[in-house]
C-alpha positions as CSV (number, residue, x, y, z in Angstrom):
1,X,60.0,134.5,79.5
2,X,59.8,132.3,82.6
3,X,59.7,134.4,86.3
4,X,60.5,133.2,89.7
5,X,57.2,133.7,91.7
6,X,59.0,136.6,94.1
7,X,59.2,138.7,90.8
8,X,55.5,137.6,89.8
9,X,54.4,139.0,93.2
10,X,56.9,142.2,93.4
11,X,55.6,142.6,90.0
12,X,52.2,142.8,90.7
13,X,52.8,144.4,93.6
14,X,54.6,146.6,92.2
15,X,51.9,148.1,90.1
16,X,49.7,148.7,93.0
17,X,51.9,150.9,94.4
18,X,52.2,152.9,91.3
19,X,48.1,153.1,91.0
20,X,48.1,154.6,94.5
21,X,50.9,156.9,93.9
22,X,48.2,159.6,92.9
23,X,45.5,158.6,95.1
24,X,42.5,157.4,92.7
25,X,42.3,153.9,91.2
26,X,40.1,154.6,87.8
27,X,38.4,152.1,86.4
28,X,40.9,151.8,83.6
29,X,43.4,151.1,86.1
30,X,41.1,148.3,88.0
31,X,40.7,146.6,84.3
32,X,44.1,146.1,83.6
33,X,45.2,145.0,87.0
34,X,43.0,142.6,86.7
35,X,44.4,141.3,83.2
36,X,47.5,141.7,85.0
37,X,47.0,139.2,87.9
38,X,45.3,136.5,85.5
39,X,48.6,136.9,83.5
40,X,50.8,136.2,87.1
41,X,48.7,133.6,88.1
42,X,46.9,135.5,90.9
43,X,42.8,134.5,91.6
44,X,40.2,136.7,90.9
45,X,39.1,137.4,94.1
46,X,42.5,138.4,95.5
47,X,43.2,140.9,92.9
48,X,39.8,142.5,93.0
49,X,40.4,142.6,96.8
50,X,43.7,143.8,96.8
51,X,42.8,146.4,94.2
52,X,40.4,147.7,96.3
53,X,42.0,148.5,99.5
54,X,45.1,149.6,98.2
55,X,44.6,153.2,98.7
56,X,43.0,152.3,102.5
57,X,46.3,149.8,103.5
58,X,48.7,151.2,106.0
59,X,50.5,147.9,106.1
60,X,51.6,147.6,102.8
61,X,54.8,149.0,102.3
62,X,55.8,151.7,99.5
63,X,59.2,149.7,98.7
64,X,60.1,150.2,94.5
65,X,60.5,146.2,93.4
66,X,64.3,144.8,92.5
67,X,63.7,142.3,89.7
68,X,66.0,139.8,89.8
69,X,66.8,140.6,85.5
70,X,67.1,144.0,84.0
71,X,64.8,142.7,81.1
72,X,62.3,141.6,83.6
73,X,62.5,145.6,85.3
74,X,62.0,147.2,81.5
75,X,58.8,145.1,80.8
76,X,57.7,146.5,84.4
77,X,58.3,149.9,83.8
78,X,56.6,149.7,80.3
79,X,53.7,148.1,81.8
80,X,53.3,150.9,84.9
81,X,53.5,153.5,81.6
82,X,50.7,151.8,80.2
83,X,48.7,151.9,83.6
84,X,49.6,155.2,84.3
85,X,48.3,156.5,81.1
86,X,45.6,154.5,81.4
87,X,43.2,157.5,82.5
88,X,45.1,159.9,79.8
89,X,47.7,161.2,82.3
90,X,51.0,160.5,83.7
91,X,50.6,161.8,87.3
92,X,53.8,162.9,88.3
93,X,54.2,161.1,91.1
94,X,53.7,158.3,89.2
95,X,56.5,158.9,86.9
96,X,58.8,160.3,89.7
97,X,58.4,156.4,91.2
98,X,58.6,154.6,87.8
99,X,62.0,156.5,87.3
100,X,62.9,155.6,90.7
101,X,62.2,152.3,90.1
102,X,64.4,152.0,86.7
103,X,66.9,153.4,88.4
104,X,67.3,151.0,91.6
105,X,66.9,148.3,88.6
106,X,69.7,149.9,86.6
107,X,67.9,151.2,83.9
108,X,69.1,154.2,82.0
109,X,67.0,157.2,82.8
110,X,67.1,158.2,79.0
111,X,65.7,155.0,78.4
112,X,63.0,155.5,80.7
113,X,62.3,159.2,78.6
114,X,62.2,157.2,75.9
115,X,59.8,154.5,76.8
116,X,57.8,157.2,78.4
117,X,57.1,159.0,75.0
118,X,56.4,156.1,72.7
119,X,53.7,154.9,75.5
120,X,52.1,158.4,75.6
121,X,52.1,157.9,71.5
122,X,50.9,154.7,71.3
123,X,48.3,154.7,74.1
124,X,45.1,152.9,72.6
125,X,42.1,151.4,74.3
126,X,42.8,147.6,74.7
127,X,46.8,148.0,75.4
128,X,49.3,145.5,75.0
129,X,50.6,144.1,78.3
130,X,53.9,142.8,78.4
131,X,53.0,140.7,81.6
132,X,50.8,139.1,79.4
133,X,54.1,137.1,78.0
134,X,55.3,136.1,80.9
135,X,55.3,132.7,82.9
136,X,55.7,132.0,85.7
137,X,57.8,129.2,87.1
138,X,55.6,126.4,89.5
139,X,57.0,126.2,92.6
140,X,59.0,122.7,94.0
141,X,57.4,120.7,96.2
């Protein structure tokens, strides 16, 4: 699936918010951001970086992202599962903002209950990402 680079970068985004949203970044978490930025195209260096001072950075605003697809919002929110049971629990301000977030997106919240419990089920140690099938589009010069 081909993105525009505003989702790419809400997307990423995105997820750093959600890692905050409890107030520790495990390791766990700093491992699959950073499979998460390689997969949108983002250096090494700025995802370690912007990993690192999320929890610290006042200017970064908690806005939930608007994907531009529904499809595009459902691959986030199954991601942010992933991450956020990443260190074996769903903080529940994490989920509050995931549900938040597929609702602004128009998600169906028993969709979202749904995803929730498969994720918690199928939980493993090298997860599937589904950022990891994404692609997105150059931009015109």
């Amino acid at each position: 699936m081909n993105i525009p680079v505003i989702d790419a970068s809400n997307y990423f985004k995105g997820l750093l918010l959600l890692i905050r949203r409890d107030r520790k970044v495990t390791k766990s978490e700093v491992e699959l951001m950073m499979r998460i930025g390689k997969a949108l195209g983002f250096e090494e260096e700025f995802c370690k970086q912007s990993i690192e001072g999320i929890l610290e950075n006042e200017h970064v605003r908690d806005q939930p992202p608007k994907f531009t697809t529904k499809d595009l919002a459902m691959k986030f929110i199954r991601d942010g599962l992933v991450l956020s049971y990443s260190d074996n629990e769903l903080h529940p301000s994490e989920e509050e903002w995931l549900k938040f977030v597929a609702e602004l997106n128009g998600l169906d919240v028993q969709w979202f209950t749904q995803e929730r419990q498969k994720t918690r089920r199928e939980i493993k140690s090298h997860p599937h990402l589904e950022v990891e099938n994404l692609q997105v589009a150059e931009l015109k010069r």
